[in-house]
C-alpha positions in Angstrom: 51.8 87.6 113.2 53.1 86.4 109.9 54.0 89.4 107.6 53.4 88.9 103.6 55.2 91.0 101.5 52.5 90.9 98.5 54.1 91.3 94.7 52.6 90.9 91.9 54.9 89.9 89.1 57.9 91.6 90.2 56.5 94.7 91.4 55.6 95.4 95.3 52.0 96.0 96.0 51.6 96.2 100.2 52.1 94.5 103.3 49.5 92.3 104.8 49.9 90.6 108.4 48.1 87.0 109.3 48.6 83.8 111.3 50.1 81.0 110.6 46.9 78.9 111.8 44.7 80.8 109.2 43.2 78.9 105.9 44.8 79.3 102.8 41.5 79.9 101.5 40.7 83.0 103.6 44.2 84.5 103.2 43.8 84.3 99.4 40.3 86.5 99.9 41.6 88.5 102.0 44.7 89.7 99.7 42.3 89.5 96.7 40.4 92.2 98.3 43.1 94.1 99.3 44.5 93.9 95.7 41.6 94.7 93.5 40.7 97.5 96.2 43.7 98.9 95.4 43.4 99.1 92.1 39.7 100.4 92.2 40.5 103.5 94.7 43.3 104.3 91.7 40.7 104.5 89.2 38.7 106.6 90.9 41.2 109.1 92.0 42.5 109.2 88.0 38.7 109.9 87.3 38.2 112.3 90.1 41.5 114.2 88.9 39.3 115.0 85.2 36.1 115.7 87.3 38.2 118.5 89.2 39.7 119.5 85.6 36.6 119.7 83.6 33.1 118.4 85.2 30.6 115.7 85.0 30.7 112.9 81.8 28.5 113.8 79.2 25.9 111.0 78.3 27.3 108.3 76.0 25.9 109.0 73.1 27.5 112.7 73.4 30.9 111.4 74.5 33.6 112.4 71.3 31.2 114.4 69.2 32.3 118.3 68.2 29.9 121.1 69.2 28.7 121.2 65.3 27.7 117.3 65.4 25.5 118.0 68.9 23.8 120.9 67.3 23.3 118.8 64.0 21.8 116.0 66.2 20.0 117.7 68.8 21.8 116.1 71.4 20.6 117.7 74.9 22.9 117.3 78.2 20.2 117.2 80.5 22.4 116.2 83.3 24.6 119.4 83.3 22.4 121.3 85.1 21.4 119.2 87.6 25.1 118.3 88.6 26.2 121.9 88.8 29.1 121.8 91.2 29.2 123.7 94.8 30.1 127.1 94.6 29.4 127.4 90.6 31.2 126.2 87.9 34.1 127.4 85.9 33.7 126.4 81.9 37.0 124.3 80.8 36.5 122.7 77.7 37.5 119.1 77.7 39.5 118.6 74.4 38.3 114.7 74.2 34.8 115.3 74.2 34.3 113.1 77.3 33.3 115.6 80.2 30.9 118.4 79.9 34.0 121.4 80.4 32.1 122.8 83.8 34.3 122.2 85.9 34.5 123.0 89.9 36.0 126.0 90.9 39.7 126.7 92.7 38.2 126.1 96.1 36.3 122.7 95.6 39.0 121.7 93.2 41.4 121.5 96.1 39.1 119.9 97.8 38.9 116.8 95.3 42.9 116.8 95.0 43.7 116.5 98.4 41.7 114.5 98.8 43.0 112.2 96.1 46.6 112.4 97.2 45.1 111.6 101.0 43.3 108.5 99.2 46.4 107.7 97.4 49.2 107.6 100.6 46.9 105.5 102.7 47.1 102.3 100.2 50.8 103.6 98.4 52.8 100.9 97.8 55.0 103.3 99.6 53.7 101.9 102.5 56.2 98.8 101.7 59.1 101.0 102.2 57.6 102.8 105.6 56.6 98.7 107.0 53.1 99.8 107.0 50.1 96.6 106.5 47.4 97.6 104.5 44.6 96.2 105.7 40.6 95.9 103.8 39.8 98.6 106.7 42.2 101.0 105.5 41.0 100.6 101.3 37.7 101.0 102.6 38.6 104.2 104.2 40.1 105.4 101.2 37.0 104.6 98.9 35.0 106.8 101.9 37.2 109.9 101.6 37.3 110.0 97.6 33.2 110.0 98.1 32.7 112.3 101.1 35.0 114.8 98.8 32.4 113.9 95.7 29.8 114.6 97.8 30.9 117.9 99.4 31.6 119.1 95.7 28.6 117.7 93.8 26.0 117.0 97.0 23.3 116.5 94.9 25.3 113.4 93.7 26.9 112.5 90.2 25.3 111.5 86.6 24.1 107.5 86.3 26.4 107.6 83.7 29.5 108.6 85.3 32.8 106.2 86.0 33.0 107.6 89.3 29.6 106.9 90.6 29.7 103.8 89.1 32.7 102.7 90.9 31.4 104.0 94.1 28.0 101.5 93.2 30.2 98.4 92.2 28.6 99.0 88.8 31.3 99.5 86.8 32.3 98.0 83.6 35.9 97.3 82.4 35.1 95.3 80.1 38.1 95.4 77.4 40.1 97.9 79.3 43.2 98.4 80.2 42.1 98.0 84.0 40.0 95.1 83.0 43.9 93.4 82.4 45.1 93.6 86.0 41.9 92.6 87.9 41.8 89.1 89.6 38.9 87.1 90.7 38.8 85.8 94.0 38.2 82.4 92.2 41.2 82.5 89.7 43.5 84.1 92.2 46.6 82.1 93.5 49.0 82.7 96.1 52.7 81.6 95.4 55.8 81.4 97.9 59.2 80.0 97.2 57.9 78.5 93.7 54.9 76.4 95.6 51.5 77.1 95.4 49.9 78.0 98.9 46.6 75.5 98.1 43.2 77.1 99.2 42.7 73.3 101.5 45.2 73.9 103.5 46.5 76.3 106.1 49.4 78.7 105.6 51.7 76.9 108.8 51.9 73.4 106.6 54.3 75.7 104.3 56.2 78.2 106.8 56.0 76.4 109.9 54.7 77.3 113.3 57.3 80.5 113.6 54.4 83.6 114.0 57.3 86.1 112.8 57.9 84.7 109.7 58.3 87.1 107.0 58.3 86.0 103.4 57.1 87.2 99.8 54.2 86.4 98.6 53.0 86.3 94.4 49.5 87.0 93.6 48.1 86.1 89.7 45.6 84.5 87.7 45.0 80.4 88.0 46.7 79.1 84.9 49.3 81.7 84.7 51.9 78.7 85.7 54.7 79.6 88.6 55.9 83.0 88.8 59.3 83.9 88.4 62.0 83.2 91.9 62.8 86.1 93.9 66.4 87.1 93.0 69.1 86.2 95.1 70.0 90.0 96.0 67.3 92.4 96.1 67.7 95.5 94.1 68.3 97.4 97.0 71.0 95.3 98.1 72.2 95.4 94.8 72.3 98.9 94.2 74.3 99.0 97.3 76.6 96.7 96.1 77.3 99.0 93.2 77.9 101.8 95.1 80.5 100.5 97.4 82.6 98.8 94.2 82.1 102.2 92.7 83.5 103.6 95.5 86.2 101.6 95.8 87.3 102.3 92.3 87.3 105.4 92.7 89.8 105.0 95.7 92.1 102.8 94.7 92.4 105.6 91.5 93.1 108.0 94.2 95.6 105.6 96.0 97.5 104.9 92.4 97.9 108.4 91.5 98.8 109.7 94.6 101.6 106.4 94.8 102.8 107.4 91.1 103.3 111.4 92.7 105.0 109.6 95.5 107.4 107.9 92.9 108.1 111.1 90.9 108.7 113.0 93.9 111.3 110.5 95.2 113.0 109.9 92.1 113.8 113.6 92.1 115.5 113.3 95.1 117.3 111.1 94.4 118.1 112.2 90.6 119.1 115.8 93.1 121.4 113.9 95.2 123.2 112.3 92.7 124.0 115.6 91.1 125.1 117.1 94.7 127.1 113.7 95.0 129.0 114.4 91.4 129.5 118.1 92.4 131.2 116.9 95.4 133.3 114.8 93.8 134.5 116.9 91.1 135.5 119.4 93.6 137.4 116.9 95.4 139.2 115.8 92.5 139.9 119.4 91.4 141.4 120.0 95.0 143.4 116.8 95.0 144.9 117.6 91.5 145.8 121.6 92.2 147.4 119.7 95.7 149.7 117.2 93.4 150.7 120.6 91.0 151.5 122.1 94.5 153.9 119.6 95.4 155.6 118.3 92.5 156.0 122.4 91.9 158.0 122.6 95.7 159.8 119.6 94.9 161.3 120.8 91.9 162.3 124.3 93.2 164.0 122.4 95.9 
């Protein structure tokens, strides 16, 4: 199987295995899926994460307002009983104005966090580092825990209204958002390798060959975008790597220069202590050999 190491921009999204025989056209679907699943299980765990911190969304029309502008319209959140979470609620005031403040308590809060961080591992982009394929399967699983935890907190289900139900009913509308930026359509999304452009007509062996363990890096983005930037030379990894070991070495050869210029001190001491030993010696020797000549010339005279 062919593994795709799928980036977009620079940044590592997952792993995704295929064949070299398989259409262009189905791999780009394929990925799509994968991609904008993604993306949709992380919007629903950020929205879970404020439904476990204070409750349900309040209707639109009551979204922002201060407790004094409700009263003063007669504004009625009709939805907050209904959606009374399991166990009772606990009031937490939401500071926007964008949830209704009754929030789940301890126990079923858990409940919607683990589950989140459960959700989140199974698609991580982590999963590049641990050489784990994501597959549509495994999104799809993810999507099923965040709603069997919805359900076990709020079984008699969310408001219309809210993001998360919306989400889990494809209803949703980004519509100038943020999220709305990073979403591809299956028919503007492109599939880029080595600066070429895998072409929905054809099949992915007419550009890596017949090899079934090929392993390359593959760019997904909007149609029109132009040709993404070339994979560096080095990887950051590698790079970082490479830093470290001429780091290292610096710091070494520092150690090997110091402990050389000790080494040249020490032995110029030596020597310098020699040289005095030396000079000692010889002025001895030449205060012996000078009493010896008074010795003699003294004996000669008496004689």
């Amino acid at each position: 199987m062919v593994q795709l190491h799928v980036k977009r921009g620079d940044e590592s999204q997952f792993l995704f295995t295929t064949t070299v025989d398989g259409p262009v056209e189905e791999l780009t679907k394929q990925v799509t899926a994968i991609y904008n699943g993604r993306l949709k299980v992380d919007r629903i765990c950020s929205e879970m994460k404020e439904l476990a911190e204070h409750g349900v969304t309040l209707p639109p029309n009551m979204q922002g307002l201060t407790d004094e502008q409700i009263t003063e319209l007669k504004l009625r959140d009709d939805w907050a009983v209904k959606c009374v979470p399991s166990g009772g609620a606990e009031f937490k005031k939401d500071e926007i104005g964008r949830r209704n403040g009754h929030a789940p308590n301890e126990k079923m809060k858990q409940v919607l966090l683990k589950t989140i961080e459960e959700a989140k591992s199974l698609i991580s982009k982590k999963q590049v580092q641990a050489n784990v394929c994501v597959t549509l399967g495994m999104v799809k699983e993810a999507l099923d825990q965040l709603r069997g935890a919805v359900m076990i907190v709020y079984p008699m289900g969310l408001p219309p209204h809210d993001p998360i139900r919306l989400e889990f009913e494809d209803r949703e509308d980004l519509s100038g958002t943020q999220a709305a930026l990073h979403l591809i359509a299956d028919s503007e999304a492109q599939l880029w390798w080595a600066a070429k452009e895998l072409h929905r007509g054809k099949k992915l062996t007419e550009y890596v060959g017949k090899n079934e363990k090929t392993k390359i890096i593959v760019k997904i983005q909007k149609r029109g975008q132009g040709a993404p930037a070339r994979e560096p030379v080095i990887s950051p990894e590698e790079q970082k790597q490479m830093m470290m070991y001429y780091s290292r070495r610096q710091e070494e050869l520092k150690v090997i220069q110091a402990s050389g210029l000790a080494l040249l001190v020490t032995t110029a001491g030596c020597i310098l202590h020699i040289c005095e030993m030396v000079l000692t010696v010889l002025i001895l020797a030449y205060w012996l050999l000078l009493h010896k000549i008074q010795y003699t010339m003294f004996c000669t005279i008496k004689m």
